[in-house]
PDBQT receptor file of N, H, CA, C and O in Angstrom, charges set to zero:
ATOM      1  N   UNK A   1      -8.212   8.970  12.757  1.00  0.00    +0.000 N 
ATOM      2  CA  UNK A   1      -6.987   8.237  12.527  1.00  0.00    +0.000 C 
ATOM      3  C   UNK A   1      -7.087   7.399  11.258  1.00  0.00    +0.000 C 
ATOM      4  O   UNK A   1      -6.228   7.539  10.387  1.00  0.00    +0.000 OA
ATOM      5  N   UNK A   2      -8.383   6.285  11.063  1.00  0.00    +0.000 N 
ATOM      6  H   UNK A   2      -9.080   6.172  11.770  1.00  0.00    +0.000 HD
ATOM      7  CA  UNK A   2      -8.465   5.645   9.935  1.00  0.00    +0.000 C 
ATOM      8  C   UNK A   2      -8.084   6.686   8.214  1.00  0.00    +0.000 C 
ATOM      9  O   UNK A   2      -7.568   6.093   7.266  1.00  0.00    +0.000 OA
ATOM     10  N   UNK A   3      -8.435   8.159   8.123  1.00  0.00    +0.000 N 
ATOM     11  H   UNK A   3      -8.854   8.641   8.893  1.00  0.00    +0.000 HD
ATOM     12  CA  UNK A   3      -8.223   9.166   7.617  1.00  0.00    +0.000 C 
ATOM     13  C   UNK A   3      -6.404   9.495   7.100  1.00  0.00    +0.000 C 
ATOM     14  O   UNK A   3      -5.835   9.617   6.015  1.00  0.00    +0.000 OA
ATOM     15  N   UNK A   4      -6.152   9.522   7.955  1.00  0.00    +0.000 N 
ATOM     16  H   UNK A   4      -6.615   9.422   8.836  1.00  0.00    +0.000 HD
ATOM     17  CA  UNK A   4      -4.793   9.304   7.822  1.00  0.00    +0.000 C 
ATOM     18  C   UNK A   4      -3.978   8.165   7.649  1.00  0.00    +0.000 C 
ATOM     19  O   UNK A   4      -2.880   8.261   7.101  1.00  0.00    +0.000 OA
ATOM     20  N   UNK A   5      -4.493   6.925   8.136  1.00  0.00    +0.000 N 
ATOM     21  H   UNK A   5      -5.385   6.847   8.581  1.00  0.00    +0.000 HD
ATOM     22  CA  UNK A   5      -4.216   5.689   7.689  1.00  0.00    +0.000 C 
ATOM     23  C   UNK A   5      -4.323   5.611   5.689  1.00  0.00    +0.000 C 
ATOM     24  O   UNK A   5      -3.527   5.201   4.845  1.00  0.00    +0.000 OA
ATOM     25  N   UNK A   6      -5.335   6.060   5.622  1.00  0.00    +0.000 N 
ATOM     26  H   UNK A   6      -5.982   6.393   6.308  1.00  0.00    +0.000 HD
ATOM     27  CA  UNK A   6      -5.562   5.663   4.361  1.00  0.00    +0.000 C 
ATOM     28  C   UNK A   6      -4.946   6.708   3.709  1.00  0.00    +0.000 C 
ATOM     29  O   UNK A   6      -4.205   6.164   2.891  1.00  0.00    +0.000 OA
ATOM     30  N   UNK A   7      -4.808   8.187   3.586  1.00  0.00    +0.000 N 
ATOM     31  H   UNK A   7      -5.410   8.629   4.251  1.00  0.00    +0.000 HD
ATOM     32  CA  UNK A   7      -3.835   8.809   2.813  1.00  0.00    +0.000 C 
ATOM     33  C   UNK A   7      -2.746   8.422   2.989  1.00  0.00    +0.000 C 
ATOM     34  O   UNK A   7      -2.118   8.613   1.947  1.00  0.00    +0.000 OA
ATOM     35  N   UNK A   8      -1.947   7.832   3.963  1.00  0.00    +0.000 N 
ATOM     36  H   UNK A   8      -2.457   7.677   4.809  1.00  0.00    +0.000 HD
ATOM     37  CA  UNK A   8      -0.431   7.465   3.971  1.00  0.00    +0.000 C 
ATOM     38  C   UNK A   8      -0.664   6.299   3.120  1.00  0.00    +0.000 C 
ATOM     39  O   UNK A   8       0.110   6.448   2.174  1.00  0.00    +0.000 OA
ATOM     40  N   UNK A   9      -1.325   5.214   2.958  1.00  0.00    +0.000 N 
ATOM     41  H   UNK A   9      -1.954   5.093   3.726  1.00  0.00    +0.000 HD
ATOM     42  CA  UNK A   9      -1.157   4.585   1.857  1.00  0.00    +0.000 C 
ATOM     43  C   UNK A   9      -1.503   4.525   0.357  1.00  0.00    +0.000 C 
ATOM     44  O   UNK A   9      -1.286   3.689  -0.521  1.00  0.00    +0.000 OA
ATOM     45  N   UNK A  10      -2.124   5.722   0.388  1.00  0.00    +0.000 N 
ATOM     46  H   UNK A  10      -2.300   6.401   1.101  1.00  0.00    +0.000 HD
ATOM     47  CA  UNK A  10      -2.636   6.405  -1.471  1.00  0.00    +0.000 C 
ATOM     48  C   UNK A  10      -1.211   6.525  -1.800  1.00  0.00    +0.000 C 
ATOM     49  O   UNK A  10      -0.888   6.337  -2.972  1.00  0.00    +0.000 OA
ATOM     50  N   UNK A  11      -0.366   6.796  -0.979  1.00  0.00    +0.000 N 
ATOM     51  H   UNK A  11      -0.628   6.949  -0.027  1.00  0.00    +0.000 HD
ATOM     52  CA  UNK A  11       1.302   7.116  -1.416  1.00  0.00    +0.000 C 
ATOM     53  C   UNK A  11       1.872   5.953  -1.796  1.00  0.00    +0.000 C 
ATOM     54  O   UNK A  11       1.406   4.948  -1.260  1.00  0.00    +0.000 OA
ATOM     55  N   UNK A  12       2.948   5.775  -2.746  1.00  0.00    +0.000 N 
ATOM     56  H   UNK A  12       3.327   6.591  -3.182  1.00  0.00    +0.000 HD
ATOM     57  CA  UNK A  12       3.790   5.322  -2.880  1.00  0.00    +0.000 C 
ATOM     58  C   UNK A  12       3.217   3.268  -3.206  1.00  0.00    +0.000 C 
ATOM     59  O   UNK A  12       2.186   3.223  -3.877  1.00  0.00    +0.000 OA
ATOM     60  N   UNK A  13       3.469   2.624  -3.026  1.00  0.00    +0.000 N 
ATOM     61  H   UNK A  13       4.306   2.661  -2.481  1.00  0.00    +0.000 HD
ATOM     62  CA  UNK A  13       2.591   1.519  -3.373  1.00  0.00    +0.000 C 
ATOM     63  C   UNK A  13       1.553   0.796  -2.028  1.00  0.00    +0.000 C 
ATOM     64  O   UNK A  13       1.453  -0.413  -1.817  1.00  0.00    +0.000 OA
ATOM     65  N   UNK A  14       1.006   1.662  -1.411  1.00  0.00    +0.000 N 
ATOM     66  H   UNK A  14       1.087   2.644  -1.583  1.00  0.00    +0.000 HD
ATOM     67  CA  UNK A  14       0.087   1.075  -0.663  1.00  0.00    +0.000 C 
ATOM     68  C   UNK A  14      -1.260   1.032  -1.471  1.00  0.00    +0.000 C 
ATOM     69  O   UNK A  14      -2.273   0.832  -0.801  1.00  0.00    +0.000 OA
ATOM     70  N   UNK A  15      -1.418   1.218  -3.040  1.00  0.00    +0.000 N 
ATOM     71  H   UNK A  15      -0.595   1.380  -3.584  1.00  0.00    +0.000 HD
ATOM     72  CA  UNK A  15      -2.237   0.626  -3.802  1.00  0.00    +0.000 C 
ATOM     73  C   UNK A  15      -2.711  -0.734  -3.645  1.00  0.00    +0.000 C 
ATOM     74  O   UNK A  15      -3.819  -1.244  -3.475  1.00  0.00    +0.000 OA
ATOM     75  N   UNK A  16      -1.218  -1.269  -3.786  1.00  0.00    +0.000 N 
ATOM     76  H   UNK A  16      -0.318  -0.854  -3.925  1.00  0.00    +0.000 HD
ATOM     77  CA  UNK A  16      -1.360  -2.682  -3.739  1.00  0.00    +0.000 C 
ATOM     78  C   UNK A  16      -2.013  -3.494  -2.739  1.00  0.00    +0.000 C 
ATOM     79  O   UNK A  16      -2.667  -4.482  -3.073  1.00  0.00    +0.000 OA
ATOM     80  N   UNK A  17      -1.886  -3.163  -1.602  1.00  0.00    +0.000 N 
ATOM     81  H   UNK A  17      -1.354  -2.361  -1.331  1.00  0.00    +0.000 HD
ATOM     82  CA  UNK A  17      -2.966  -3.137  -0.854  1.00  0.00    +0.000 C 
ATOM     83  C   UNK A  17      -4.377  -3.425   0.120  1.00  0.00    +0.000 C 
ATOM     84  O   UNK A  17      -5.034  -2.385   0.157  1.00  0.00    +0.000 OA
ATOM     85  N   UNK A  18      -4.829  -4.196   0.673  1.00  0.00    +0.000 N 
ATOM     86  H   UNK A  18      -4.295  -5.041   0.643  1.00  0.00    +0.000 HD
ATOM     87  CA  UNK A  18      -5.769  -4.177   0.972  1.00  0.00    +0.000 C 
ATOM     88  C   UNK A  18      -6.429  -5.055   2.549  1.00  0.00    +0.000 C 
ATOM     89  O   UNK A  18      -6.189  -6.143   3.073  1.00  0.00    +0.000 OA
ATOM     90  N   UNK A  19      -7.130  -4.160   2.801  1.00  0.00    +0.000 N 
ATOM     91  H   UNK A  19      -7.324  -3.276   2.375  1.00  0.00    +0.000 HD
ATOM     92  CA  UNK A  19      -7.648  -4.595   4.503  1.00  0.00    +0.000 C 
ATOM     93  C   UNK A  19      -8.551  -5.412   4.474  1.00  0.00    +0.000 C 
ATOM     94  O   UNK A  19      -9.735  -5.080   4.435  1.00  0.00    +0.000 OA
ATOM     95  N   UNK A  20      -8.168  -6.536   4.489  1.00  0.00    +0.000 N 
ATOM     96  H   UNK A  20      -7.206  -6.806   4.521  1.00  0.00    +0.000 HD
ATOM     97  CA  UNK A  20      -9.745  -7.588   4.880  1.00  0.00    +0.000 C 
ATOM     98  C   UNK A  20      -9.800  -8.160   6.503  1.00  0.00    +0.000 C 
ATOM     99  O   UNK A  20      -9.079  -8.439   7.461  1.00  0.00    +0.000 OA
ATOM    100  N   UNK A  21     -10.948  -8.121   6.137  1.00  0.00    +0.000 N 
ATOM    101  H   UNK A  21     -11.534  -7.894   5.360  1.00  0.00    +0.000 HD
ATOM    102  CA  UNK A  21     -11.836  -8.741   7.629  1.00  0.00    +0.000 C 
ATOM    103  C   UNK A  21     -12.786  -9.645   7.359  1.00  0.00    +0.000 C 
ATOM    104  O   UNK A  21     -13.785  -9.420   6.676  1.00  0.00    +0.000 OA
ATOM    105  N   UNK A  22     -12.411 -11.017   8.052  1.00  0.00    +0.000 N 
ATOM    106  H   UNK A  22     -11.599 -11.199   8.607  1.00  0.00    +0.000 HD
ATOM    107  CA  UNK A  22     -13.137 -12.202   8.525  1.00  0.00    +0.000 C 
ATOM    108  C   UNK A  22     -13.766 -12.145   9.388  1.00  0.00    +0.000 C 
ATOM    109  O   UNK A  22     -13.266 -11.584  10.363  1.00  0.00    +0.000 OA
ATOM    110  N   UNK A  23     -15.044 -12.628   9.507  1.00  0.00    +0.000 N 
ATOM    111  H   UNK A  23     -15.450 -13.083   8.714  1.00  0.00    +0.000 HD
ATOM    112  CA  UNK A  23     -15.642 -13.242  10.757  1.00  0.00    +0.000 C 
ATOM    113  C   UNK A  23     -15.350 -14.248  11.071  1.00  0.00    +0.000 C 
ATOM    114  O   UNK A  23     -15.539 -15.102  10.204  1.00  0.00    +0.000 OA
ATOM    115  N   UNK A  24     -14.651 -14.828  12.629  1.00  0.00    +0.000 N 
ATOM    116  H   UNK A  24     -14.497 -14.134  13.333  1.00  0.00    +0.000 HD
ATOM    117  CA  UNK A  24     -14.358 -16.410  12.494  1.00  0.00    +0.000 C 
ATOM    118  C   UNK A  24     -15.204 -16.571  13.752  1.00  0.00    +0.000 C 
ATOM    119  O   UNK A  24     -15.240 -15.630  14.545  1.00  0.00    +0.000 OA
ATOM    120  N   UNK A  25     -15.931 -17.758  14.017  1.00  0.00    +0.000 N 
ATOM    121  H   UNK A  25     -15.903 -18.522  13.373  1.00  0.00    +0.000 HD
ATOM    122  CA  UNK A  25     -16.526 -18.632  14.903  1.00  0.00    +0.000 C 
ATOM    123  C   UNK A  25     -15.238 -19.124  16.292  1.00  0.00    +0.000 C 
ATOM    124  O   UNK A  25     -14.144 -19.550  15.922  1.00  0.00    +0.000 OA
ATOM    125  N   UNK A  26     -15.491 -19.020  17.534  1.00  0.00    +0.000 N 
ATOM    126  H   UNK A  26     -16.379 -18.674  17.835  1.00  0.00    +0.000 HD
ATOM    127  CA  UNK A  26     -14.878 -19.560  18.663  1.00  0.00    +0.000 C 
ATOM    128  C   UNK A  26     -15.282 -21.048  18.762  1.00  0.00    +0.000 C 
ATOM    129  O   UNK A  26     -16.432 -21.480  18.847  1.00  0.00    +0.000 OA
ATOM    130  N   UNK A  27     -14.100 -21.772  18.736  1.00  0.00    +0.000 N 
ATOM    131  H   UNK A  27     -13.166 -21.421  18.668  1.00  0.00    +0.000 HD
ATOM    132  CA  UNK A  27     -14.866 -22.771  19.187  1.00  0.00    +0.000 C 
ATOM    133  C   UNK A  27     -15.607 -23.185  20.372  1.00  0.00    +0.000 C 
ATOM    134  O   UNK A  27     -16.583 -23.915  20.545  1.00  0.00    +0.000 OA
ATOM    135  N   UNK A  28     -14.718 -22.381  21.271  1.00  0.00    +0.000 N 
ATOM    136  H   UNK A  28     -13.925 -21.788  21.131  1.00  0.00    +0.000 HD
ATOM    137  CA  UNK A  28     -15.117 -23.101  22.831  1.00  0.00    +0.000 C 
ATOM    138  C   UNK A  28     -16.559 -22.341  22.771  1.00  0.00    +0.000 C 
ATOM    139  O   UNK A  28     -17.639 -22.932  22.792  1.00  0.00    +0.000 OA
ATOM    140  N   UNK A  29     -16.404 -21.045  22.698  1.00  0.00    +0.000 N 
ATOM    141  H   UNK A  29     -15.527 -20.565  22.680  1.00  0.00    +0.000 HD
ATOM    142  CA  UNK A  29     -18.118 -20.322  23.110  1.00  0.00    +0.000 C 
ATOM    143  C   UNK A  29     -19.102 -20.014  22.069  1.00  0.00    +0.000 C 
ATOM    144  O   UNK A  29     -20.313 -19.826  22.189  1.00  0.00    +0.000 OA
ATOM    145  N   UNK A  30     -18.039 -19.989  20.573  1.00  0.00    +0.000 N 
ATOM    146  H   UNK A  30     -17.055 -20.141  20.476  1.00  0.00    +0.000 HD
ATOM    147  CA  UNK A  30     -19.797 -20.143  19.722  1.00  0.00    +0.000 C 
ATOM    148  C   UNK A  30     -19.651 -18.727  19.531  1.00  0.00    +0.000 C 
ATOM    149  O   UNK A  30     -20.448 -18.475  18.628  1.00  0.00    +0.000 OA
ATOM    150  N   UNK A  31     -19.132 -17.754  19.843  1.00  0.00    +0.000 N 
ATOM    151  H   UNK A  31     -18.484 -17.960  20.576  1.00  0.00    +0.000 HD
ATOM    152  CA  UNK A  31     -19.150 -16.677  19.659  1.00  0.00    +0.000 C 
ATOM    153  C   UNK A  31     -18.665 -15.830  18.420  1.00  0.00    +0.000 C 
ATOM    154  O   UNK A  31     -17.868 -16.603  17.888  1.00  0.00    +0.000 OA
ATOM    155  N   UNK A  32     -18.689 -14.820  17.750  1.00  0.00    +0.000 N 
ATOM    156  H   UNK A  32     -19.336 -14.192  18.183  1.00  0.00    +0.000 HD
ATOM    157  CA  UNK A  32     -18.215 -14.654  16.341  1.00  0.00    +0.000 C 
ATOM    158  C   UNK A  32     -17.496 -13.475  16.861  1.00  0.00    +0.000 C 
ATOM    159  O   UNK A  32     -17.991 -12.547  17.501  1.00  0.00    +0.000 OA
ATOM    160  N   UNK A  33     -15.778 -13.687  16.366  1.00  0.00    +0.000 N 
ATOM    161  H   UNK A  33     -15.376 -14.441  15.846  1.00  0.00    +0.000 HD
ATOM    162  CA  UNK A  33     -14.942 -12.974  16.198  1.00  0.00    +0.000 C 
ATOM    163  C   UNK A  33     -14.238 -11.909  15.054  1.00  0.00    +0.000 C 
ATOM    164  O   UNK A  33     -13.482 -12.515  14.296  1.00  0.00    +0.000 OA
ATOM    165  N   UNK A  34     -14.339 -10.457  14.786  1.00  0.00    +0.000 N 
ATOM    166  H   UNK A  34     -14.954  -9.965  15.402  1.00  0.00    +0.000 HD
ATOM    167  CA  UNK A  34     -13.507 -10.278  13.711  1.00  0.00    +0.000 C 
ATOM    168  C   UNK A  34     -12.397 -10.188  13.427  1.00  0.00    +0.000 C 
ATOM    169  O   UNK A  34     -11.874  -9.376  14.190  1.00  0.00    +0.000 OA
ATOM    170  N   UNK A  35     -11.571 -10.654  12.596  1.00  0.00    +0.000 N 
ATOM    171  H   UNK A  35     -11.996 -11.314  11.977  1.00  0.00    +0.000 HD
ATOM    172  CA  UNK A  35     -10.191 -10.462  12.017  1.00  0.00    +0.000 C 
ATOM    173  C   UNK A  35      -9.937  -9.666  11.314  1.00  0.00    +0.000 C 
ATOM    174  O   UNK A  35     -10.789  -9.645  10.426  1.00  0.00    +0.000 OA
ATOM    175  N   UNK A  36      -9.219  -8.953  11.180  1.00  0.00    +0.000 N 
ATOM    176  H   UNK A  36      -8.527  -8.970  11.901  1.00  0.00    +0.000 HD
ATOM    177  CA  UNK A  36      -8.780  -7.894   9.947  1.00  0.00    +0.000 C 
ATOM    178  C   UNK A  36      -7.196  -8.164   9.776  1.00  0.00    +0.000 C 
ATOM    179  O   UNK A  36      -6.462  -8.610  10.658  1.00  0.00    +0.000 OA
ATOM    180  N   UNK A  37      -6.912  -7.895   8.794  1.00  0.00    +0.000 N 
ATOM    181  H   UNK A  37      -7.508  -7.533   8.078  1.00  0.00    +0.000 HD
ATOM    182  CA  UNK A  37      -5.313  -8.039   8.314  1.00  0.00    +0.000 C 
ATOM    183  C   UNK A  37      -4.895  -6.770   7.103  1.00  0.00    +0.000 C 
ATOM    184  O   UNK A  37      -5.950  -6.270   6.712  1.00  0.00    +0.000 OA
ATOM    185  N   UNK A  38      -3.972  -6.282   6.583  1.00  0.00    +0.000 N 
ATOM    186  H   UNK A  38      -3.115  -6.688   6.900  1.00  0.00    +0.000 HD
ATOM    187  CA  UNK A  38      -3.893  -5.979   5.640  1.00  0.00    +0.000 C 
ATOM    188  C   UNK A  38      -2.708  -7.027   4.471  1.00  0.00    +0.000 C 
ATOM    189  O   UNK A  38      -1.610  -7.526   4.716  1.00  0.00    +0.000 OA
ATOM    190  N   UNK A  39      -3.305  -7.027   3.570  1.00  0.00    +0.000 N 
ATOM    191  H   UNK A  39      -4.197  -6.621   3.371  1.00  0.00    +0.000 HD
ATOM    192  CA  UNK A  39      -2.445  -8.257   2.512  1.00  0.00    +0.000 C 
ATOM    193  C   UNK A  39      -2.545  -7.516   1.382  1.00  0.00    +0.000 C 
ATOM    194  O   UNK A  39      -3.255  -6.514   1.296  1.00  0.00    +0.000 OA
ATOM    195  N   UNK A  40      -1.754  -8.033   0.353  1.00  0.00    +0.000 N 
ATOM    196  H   UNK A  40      -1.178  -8.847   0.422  1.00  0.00    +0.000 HD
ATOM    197  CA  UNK A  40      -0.912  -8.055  -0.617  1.00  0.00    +0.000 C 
ATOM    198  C   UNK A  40      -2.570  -7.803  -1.687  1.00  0.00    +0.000 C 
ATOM    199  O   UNK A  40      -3.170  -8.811  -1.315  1.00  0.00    +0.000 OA
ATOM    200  N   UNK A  41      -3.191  -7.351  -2.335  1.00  0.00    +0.000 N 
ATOM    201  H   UNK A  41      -2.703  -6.532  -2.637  1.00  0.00    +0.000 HD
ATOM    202  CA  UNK A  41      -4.049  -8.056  -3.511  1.00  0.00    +0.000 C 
ATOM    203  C   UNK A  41      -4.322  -8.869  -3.999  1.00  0.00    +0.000 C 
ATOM    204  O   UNK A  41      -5.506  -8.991  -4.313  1.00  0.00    +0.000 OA
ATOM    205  N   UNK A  42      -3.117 -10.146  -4.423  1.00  0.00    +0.000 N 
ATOM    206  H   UNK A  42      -2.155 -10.047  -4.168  1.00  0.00    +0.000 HD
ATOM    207  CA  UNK A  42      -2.737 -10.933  -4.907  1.00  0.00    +0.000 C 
ATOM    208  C   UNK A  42      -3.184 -12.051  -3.757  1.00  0.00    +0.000 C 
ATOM    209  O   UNK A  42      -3.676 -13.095  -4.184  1.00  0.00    +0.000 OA
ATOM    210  N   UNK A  43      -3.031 -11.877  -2.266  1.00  0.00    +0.000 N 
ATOM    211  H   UNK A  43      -2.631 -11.029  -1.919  1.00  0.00    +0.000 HD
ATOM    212  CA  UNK A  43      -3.424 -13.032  -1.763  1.00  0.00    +0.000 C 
ATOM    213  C   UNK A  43      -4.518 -12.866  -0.741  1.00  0.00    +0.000 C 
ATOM    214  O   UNK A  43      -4.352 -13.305   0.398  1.00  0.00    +0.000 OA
ATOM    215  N   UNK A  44      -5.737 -12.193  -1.128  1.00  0.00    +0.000 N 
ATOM    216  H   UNK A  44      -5.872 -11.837  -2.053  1.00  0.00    +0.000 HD
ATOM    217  CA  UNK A  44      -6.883 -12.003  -0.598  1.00  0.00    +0.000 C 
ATOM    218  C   UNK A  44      -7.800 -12.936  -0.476  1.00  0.00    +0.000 C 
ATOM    219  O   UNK A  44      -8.774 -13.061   0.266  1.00  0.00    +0.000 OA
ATOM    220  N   UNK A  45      -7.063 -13.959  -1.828  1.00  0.00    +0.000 N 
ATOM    221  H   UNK A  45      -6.272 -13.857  -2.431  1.00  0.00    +0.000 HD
ATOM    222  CA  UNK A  45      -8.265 -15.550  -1.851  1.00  0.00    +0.000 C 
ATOM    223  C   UNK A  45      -7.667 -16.368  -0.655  1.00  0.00    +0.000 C 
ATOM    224  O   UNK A  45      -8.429 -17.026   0.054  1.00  0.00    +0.000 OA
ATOM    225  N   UNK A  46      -6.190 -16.339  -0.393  1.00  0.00    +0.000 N 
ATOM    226  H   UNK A  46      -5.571 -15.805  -0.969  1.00  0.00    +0.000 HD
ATOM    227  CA  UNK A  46      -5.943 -17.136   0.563  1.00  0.00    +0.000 C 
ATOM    228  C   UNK A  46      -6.120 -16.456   2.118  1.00  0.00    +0.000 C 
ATOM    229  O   UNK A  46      -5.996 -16.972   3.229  1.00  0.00    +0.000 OA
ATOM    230  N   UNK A  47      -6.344 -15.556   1.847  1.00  0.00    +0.000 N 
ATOM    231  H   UNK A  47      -6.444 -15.136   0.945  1.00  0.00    +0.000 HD
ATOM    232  CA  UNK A  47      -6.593 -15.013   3.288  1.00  0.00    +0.000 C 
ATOM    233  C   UNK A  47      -8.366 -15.653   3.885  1.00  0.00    +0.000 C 
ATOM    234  O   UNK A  47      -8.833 -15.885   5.000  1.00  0.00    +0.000 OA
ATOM    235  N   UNK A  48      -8.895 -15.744   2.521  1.00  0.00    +0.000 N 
ATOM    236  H   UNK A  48      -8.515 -15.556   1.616  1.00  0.00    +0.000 HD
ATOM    237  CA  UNK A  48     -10.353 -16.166   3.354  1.00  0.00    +0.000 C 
ATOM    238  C   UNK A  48     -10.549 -17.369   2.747  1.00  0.00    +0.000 C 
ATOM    239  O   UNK A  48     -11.737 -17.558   2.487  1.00  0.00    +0.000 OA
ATOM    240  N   UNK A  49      -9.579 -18.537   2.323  1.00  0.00    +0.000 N 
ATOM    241  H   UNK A  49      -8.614 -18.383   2.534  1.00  0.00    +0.000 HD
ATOM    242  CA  UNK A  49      -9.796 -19.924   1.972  1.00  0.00    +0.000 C 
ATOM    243  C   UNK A  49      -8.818 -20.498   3.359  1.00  0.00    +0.000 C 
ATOM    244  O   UNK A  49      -8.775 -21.722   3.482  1.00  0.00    +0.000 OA
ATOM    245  N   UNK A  50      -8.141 -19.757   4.261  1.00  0.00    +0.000 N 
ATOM    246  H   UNK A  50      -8.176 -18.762   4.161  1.00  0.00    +0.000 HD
ATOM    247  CA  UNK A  50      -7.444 -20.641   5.261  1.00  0.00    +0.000 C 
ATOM    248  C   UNK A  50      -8.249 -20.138   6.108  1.00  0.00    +0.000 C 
ATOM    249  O   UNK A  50      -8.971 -19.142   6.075  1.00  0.00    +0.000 OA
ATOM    250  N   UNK A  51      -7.933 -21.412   7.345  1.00  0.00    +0.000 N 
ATOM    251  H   UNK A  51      -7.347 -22.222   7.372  1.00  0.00    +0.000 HD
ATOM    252  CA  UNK A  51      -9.134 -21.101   8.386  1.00  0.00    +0.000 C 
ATOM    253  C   UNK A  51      -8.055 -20.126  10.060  1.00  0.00    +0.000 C 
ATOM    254  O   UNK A  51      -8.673 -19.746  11.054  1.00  0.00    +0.000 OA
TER     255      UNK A  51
């Protein structure tokens, strides 16, 4: 599936683009969570400067 995820966005402007993933900390258990999002290029700094 990820395969096809990513050729449907080689199309048309899913250049622009991009999947990030955070690790964030739980507070209650201490445990490490991942996040993923897809964002813009342009705001990849704010995706991992907000908490």
């Amino acid at each position: 599936m990820a395969k096809k995820t990513v050729a449907s966005l080689q199309k048309g402007g899913g250049k622009g683009h991009t999947r990030v993933i955070k690790m964030v900390k739980s507070e209650k258990t201490g445990a490490y969570t991942f996040r993923s999002e897809m964002v813009t290029n342009e705001t990849t700094k704010d995706f991992f400067d907000k908490k």
